[in-house]
C-alpha positions as CSV (number, residue, x, y, z in Angstrom):
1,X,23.3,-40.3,-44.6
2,X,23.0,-39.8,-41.0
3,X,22.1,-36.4,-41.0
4,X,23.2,-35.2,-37.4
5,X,26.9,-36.3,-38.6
6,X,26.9,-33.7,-41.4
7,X,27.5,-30.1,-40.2
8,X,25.8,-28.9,-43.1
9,X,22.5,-30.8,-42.8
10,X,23.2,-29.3,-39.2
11,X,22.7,-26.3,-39.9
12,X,19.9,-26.6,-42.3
13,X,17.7,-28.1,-38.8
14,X,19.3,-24.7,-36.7
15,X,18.1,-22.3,-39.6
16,X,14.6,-23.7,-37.9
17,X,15.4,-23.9,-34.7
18,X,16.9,-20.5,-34.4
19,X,15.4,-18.2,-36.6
20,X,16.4,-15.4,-34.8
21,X,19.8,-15.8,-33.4
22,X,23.1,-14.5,-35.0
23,X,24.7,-17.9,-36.2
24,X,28.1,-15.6,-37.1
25,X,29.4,-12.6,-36.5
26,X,32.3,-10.3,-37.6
27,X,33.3,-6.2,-37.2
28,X,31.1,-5.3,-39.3
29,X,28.4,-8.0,-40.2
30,X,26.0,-10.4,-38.9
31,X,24.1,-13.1,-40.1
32,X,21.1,-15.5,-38.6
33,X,21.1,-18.8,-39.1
34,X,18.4,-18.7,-41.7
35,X,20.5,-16.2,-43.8
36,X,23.3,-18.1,-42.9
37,X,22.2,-21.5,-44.7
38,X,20.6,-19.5,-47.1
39,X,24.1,-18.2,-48.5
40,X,25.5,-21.2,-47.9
41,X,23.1,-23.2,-49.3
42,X,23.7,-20.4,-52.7
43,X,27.4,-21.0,-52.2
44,X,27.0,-25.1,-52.8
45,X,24.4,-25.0,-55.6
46,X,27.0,-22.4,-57.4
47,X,29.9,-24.9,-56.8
48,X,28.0,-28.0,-57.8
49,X,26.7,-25.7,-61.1
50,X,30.6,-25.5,-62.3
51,X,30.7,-29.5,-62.0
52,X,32.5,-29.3,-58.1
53,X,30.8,-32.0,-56.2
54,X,31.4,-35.2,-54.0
55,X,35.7,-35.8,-53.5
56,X,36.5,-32.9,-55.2
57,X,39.0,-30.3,-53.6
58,X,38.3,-26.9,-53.0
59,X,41.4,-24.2,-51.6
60,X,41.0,-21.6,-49.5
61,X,43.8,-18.8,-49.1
62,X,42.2,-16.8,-46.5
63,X,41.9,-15.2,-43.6
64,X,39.4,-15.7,-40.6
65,X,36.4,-14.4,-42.2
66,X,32.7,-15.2,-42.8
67,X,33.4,-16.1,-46.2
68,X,35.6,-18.9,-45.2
69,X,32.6,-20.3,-43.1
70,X,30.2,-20.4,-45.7
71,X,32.7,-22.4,-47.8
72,X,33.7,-25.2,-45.3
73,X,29.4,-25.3,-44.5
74,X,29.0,-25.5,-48.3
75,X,31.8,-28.1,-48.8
76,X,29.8,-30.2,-45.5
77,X,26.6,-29.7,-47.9
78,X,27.7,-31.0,-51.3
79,X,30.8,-33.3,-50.3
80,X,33.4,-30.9,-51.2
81,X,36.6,-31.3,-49.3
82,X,38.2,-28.3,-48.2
83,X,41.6,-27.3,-48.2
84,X,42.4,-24.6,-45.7
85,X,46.2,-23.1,-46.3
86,X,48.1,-21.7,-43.9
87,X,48.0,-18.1,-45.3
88,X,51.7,-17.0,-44.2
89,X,53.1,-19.5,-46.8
90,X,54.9,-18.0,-49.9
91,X,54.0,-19.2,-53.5
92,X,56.3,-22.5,-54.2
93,X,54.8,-23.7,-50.6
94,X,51.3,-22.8,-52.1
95,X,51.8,-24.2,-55.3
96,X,53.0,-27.6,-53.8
97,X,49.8,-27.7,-51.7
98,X,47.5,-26.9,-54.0
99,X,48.7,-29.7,-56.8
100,X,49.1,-31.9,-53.9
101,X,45.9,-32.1,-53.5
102,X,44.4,-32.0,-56.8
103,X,42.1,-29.2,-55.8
104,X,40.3,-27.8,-58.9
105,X,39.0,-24.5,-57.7
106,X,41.0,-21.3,-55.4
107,X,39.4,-18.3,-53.2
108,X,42.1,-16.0,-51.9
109,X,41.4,-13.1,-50.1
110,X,43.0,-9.6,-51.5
111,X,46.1,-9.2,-49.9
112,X,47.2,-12.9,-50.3
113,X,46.8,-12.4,-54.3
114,X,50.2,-11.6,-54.2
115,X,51.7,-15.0,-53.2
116,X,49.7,-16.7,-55.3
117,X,50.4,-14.5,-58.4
118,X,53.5,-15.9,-59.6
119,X,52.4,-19.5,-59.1
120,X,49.1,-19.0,-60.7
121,X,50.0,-20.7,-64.2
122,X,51.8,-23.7,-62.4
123,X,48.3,-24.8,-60.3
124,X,47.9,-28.0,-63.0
125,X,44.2,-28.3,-62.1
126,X,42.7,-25.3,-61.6
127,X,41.4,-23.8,-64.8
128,X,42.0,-20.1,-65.5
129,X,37.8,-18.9,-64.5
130,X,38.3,-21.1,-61.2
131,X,40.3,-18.4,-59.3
132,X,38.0,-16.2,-57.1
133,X,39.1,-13.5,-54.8
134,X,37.3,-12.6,-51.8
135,X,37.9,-8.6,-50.5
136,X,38.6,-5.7,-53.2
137,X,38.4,-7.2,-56.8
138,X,41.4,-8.4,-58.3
139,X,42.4,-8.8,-62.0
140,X,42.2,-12.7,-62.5
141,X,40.0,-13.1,-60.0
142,X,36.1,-13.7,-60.0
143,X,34.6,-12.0,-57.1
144,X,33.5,-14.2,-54.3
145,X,29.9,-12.9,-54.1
146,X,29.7,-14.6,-58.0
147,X,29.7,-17.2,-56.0
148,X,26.7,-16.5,-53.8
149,X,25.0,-14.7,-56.1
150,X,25.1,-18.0,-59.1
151,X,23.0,-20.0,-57.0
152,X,19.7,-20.8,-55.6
153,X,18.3,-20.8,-52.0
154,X,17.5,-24.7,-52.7
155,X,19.1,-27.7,-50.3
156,X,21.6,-28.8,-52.2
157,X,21.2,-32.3,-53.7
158,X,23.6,-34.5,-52.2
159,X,24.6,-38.2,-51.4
160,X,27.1,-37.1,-48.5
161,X,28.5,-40.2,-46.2
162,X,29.8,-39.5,-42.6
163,X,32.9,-41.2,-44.0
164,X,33.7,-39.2,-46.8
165,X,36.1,-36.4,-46.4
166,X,35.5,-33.2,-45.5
167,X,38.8,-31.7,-44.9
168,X,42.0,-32.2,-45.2
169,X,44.4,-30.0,-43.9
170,X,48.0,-29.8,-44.4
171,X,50.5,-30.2,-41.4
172,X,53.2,-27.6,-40.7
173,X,55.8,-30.4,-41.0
174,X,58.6,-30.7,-38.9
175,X,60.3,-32.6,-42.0
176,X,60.4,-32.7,-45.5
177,X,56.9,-31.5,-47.2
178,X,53.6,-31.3,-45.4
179,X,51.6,-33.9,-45.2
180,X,47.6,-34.1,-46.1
181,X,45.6,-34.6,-42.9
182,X,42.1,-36.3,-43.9
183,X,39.6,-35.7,-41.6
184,X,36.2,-37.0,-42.1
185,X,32.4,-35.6,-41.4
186,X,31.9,-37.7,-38.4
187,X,35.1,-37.5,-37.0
188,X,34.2,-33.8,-36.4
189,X,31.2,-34.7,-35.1
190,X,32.3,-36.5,-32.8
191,X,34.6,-33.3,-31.6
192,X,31.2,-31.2,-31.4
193,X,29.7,-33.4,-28.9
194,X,32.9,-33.8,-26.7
195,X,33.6,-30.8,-26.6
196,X,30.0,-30.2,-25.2
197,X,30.5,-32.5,-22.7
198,X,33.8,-31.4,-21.8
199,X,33.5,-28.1,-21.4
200,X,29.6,-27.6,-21.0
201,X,29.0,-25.7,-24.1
202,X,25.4,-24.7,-25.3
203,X,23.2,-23.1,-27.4
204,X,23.4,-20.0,-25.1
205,X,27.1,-19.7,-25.9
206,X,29.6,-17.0,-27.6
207,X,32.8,-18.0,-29.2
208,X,35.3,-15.6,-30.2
209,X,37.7,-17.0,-33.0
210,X,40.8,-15.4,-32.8
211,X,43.1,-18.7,-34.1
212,X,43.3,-19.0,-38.1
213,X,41.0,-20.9,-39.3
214,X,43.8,-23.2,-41.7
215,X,43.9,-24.7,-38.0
216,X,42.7,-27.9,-36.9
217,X,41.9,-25.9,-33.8
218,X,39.8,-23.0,-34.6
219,X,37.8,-25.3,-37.1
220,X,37.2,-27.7,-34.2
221,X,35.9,-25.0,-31.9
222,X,34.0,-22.4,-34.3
223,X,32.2,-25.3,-35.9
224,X,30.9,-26.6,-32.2
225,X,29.1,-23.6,-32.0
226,X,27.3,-23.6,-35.2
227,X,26.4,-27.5,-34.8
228,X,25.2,-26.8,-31.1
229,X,23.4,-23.4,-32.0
230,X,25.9,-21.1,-30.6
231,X,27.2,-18.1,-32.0
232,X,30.8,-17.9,-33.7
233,X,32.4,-14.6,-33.6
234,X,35.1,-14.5,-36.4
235,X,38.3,-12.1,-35.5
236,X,40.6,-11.9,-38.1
237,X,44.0,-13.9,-37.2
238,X,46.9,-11.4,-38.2
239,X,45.5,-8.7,-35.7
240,X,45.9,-9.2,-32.1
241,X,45.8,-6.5,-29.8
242,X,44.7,-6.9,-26.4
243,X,42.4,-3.9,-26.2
244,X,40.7,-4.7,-29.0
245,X,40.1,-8.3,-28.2
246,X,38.6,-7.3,-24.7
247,X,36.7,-4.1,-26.6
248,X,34.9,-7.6,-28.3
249,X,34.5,-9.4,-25.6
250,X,32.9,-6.9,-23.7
251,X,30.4,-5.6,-26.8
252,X,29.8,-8.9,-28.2
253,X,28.9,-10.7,-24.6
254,X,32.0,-13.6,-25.3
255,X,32.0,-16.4,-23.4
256,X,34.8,-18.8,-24.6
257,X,38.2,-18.0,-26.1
258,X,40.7,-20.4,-27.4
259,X,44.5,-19.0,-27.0
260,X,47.8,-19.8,-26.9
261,X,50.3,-18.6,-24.2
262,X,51.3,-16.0,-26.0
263,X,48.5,-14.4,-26.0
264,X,47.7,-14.6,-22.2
265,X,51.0,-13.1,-21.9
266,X,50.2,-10.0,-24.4
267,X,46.4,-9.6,-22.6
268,X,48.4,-9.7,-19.1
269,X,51.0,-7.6,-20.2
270,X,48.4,-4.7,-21.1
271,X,46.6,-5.6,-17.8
272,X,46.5,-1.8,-17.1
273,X,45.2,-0.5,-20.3
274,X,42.8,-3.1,-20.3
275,X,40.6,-3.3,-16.7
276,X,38.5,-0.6,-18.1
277,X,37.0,-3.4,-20.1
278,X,33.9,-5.7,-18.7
279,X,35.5,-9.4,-18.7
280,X,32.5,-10.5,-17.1
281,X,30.5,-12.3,-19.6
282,X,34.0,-15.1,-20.4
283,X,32.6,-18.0,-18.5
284,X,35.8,-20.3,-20.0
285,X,38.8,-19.8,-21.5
286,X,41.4,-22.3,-23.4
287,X,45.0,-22.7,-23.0
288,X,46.8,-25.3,-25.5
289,X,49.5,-25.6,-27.7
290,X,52.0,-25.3,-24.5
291,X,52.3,-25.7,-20.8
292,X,50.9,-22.8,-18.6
293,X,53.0,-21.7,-15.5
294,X,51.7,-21.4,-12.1
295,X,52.1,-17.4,-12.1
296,X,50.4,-17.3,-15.7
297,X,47.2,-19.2,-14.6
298,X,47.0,-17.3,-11.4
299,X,47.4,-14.0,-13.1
300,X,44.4,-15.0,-15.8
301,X,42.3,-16.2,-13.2
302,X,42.4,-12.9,-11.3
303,X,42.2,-10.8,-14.5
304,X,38.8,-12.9,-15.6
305,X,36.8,-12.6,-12.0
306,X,35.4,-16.4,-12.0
307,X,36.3,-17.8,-15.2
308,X,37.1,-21.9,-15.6
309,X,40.5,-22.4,-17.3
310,X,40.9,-25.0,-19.3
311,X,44.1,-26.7,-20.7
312,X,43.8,-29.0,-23.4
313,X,46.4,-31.5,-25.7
314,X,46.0,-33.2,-29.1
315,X,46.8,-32.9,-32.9
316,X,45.0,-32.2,-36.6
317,X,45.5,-36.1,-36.5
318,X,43.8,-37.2,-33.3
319,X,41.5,-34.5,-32.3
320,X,41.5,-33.6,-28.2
321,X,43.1,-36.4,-26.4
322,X,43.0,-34.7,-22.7
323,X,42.0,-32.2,-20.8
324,X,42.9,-30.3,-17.7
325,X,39.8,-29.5,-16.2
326,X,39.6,-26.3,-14.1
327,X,39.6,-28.4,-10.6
328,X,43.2,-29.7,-11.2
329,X,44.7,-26.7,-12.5
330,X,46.2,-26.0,-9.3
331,X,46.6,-29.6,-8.3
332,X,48.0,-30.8,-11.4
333,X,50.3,-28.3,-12.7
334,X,52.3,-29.4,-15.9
335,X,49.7,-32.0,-16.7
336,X,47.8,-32.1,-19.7
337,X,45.2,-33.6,-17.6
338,X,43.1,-37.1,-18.5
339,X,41.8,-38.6,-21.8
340,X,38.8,-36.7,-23.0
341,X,35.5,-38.8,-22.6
342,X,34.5,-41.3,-26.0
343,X,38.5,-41.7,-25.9
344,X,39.3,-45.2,-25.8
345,X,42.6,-44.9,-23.8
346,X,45.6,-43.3,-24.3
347,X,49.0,-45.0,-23.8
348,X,52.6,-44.7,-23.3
349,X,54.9,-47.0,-24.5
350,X,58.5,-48.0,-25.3
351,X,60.4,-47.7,-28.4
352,X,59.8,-51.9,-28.3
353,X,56.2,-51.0,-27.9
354,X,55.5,-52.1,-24.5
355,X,53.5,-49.8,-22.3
356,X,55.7,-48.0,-19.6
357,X,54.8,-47.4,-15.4
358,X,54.0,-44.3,-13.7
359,X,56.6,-41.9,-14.0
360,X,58.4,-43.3,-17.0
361,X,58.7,-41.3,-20.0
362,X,57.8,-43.0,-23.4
363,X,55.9,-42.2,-26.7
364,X,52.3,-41.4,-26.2
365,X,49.6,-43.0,-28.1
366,X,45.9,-42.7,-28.6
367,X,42.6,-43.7,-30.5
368,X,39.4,-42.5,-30.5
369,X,36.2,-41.2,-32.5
370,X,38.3,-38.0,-33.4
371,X,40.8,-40.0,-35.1
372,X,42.0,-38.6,-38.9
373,X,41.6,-41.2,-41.6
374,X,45.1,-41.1,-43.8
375,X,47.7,-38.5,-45.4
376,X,46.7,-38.1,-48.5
377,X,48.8,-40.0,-51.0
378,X,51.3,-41.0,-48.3
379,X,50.2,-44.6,-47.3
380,X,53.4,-45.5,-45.8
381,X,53.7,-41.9,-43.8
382,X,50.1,-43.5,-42.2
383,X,50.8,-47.0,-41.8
384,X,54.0,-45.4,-40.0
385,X,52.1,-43.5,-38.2
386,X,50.1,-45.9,-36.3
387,X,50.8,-49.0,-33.9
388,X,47.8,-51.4,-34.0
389,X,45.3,-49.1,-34.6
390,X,46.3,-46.6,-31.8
391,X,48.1,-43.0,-33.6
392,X,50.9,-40.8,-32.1
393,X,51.9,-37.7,-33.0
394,X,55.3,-38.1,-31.7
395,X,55.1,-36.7,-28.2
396,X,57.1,-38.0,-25.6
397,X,55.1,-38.0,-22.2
398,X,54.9,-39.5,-19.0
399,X,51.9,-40.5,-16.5
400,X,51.4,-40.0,-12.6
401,X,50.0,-42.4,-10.2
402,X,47.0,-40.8,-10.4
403,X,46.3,-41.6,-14.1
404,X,47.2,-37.4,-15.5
405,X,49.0,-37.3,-18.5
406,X,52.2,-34.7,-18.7
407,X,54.2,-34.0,-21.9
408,X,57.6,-33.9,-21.9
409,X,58.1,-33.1,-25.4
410,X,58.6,-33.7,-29.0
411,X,60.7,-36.5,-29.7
412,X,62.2,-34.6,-32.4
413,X,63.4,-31.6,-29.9
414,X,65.3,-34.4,-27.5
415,X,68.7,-33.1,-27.2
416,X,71.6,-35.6,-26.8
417,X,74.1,-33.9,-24.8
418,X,77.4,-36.0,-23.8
419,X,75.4,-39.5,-24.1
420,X,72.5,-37.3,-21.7
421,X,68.8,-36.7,-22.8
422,X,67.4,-32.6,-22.2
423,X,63.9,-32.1,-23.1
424,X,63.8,-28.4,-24.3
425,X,60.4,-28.3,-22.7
426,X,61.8,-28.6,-19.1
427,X,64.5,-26.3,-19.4
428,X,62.0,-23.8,-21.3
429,X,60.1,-23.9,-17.8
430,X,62.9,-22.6,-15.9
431,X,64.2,-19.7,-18.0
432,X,60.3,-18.0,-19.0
433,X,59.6,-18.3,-15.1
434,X,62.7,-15.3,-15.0
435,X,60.2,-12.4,-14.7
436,X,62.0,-9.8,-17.0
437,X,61.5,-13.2,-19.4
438,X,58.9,-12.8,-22.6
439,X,58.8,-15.9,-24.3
440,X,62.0,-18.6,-24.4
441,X,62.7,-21.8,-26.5
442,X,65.3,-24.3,-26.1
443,X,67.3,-26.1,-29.1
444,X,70.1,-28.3,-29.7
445,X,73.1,-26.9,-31.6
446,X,76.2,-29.1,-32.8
447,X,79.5,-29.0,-30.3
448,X,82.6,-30.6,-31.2
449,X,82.9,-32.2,-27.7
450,X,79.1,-32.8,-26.6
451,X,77.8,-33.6,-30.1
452,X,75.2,-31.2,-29.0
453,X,75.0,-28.2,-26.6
454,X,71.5,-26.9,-24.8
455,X,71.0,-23.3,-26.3
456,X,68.5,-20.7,-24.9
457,X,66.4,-18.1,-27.5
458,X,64.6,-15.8,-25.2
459,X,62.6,-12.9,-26.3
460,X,62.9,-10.5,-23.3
461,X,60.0,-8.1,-21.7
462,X,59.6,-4.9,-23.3
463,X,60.9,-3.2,-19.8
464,X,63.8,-5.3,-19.6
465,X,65.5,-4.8,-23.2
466,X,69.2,-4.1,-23.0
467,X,69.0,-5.0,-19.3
468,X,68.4,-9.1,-18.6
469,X,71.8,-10.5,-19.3
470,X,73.4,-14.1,-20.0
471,X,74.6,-14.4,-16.4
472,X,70.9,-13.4,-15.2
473,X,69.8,-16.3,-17.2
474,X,72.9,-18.7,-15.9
475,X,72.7,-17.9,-12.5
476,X,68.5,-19.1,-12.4
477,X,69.4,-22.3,-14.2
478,X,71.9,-22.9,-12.0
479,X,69.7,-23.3,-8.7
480,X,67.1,-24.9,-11.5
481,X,68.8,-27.8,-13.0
482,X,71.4,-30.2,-13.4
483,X,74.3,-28.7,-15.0
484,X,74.0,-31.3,-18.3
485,X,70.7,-29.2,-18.7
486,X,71.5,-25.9,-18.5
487,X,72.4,-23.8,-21.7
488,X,75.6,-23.3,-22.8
489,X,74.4,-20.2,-25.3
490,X,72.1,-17.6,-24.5
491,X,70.6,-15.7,-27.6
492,X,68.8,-12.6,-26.9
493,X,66.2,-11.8,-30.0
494,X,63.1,-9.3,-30.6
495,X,59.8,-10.8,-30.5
496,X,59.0,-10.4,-34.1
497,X,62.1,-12.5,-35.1
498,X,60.4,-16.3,-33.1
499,X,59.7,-18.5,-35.9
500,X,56.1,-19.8,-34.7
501,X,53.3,-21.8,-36.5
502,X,49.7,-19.7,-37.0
503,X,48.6,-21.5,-33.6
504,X,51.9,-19.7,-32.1
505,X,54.0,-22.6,-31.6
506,X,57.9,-22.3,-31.6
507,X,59.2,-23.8,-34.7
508,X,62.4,-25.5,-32.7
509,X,63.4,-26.8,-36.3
510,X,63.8,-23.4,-37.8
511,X,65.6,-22.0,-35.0
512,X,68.1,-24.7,-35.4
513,X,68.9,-24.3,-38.4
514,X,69.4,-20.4,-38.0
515,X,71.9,-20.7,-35.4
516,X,73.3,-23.9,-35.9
């Protein structure tokens, strides 16, 4: 195969080419990239030695750790598709994953054991000396240095295509179960070296991974490091506390992040605690998953002396699609900028499939080198979703005359008010700009004269608990918006209580049916 499209072969070239330089790095450990591939290249030879090899599946219930490196660089080496769950999911949600995708071995670290402990007997192809646990040892459970430990320092053997699969990754889903995202070997390749060109990313580069790594997100950006020579520093996803992140940043010499708006808000919220900290060394910084205010970006920029912010939009399915580069920030405020470079275009169009004007909202398409390959076992799911070639992940958008791409939301969040269309998004804008405002979504609920009302969830500031009221929130959306647009309910909740996917995005579809 062409080697330079295999991540694993990758890395074998950087254990030369780097003999010296941390390749990953945790609290507590660090490894080169020679003793890197060295345990990875144990890891693979100990898989294929229990009969894993090329198309089988191997799942991962984890968090961010070293340990679940070394298996998706073992699974590049030997052909091994990995199967990263989302490690907030309860046993019957496991269970379906797992048999969904015939995987025929398990590592789950410690204190997920006990979701999977009362599936365990129901997982139809794993056998019973397949289960490995990574953390304190487990009844049931090998211990994940076995692992390391059964196999040689050798190259693995292998006959690995830049076709084949490497991972496939299981959607949130808005509806119905999740589906299997395939993603193949050079379609992540082909992230590595746009993201480089992108964002300007090098061998001399820092990465902090803070997202979990059962997201299409940090996998893209971790694994850019380690295929350009970087260094990926591996945070574990469940704690997030601002001083601690910035203690990192400032010990380990960080100089990208990848975070959501929530976070920004909880590092700027702790602004005080936290300028004792050296920010210096962040060079760039990545918003995504949702729009960034004006006062939000501002606020970062001035908290990180110099750094280029980046916005960025796109899917497990179709990789990156645009960026917002740090020169239109400002400029272009609410876009998601332009197609990323090696796209081949990216559309709008109609529901009758004709491309729509400047201005005009419509369903947004793309296609390029990023592009997944299927869902697993759903061939009508893929064939649905695609038009001619060109994928969409159901986002409704709209382009200016200037060729920048903003989105105005999901289709499935479009609220049909009295015949009118709300986009939650829009509306969302308004009420989080209210400073004594956390964090806000918008949902439909059913009224017997509307057919649907606009409701408001909004998770206020610690300092303004038991003090922002309904009418504060009314009397800002009514200078805002048109009246069809403004909610009609305002629910106050804590912060704990937002239903949100690992990447931090507000699951709309749960808070509908809670309050519905």
């Amino acid at each position: 195969m062409a080697d330079w499209l295999n991540l694993g072969q990758v890395l074998k070239v950087n254990a030369r080419k780097f003999p010296n330089k941390a390749a990953v790095k945790d609290a507590n450990r660090s490894f080169t990239y020679p003793e890197l591939n060295r345990r990875v290249n144990r890891l693979a030879n100990s898989l294929t030695g229990m009969g894993l090899g090329k198309g089988d599946k191997l799942a991962v219930v984890m968090e961010n750790s070293i340990e679940m490196v070394e298996l998706f660089l073992a699974a590049a080496k030997t052909g091994i598709a990995m199967v990263p769950i989302n490690f907030r999911l309860v046993g019957s949600e496991i269970e379906y994953i797992v048999n969904n995708s015939d995987a025929k071995l398990l590592v789950v670290h410690d204190q997920f054991m006990k979701n999977v402990d009362p599936v365990k007997a129901k997982l139809t192809n794993i056998a019973g000396d397949r289960f490995f646990g990574a953390g304190e040892p487990a009844d049931g459970y090998r211990p994940y240095e076995e692992l390391i430990e059964g196999g040689d320092d050798a190259e693995p053997v292998s006959d690995v295509s830049p076709k084949d699969p490497w991972i496939l990754i299981y959607t949130s889903g808005t509806t119905g179960k999740p589906k299997g995202v395939v993603r193949s070997h050079e379609s992540h390749t082909a992230y590595y070296l746009i993201n480089a060109i992108e964002f300007g990313f090098n061998a001399g580069d820092t990465c902090m991974n803070v997202m979990p790594l059962c997201h299409i997100n940090s996998i893209f950006f971790t694994f850019t490091f380690t295929y350009l020579g970087g260094t990926a520093y591996i945070h574990p996803a469940q704690s997030f506390r601002a001083e601690e992140i910035l203690e990192i940043v400032e010990r380990e010499k960080i100089t990208f992040i990848s975070l959501i708006p929530t976070h920004y808000n909880l590092i700027l919220n702790a602004a005080e605690e936290a300028k004792g900290f050296d920010r210096s060394s962040i060079r760039k910084l990545l918003c995504s998953s949702a729009p960034v205010r004006k006062d939000m970006k501002l606020a970062i920029m001035d908290f990180f002396p110099g750094v280029q912010l980046y916005e960025a939009y796109g899917s497990t399915e179709g990789g990156m699609v645009t960026v917002l580069k740090p020169e239109d920030q400002m400029r272009k405020l609410g876009s998601i900028g332009c197609e990323v470079v090696g796209s081949d275009f990216v559309k709008i169009l109609d529901p009758e499939g004709k491309p729509v004007g400047p201005g005009k909202v419509g369903e947004l398409f793309s296609r390029s080198p990023m592009l997944f390959d299927e869902y697993y076992k759903m061939p009508e799911k893929t064939e649905s979703a695609f038009r001619d070639g060109w994928f969409s992940a159901g986002d409704m958008a709209r382009m200016d005359e200037d060729g920048y791409f903003e989105i105005v939301d999901r289709k499935d969040n479009m609220i049909i008010t009295g015949g009118e269309h709300v986009y939650p998004s829009e509306v969302e804008a308004v009420v989080a700009a209210h400073p004594d405002v956390f964090d806000a979504a918008v949902i439909g609920l059913p009224d017997p004269k509307w057919g649907e009302k606009v409701a408001a969830v909004i998770i206020p500031k610690e300092s303004a608990r038991g003090k922002l009221t309904e009418k504060d929130i009314a009397d800002l959306c009514r200078e805002k918006m048109a009246g069809y647009k403004r909610p009609k309910e305002i629910i106050f909740i804590d912060r704990d209580e937002m239903p949100r996917t690992p990447t931090g995005k507000i699951l709309h579809r749960i808070l509908r049916e809670t309050y519905k």
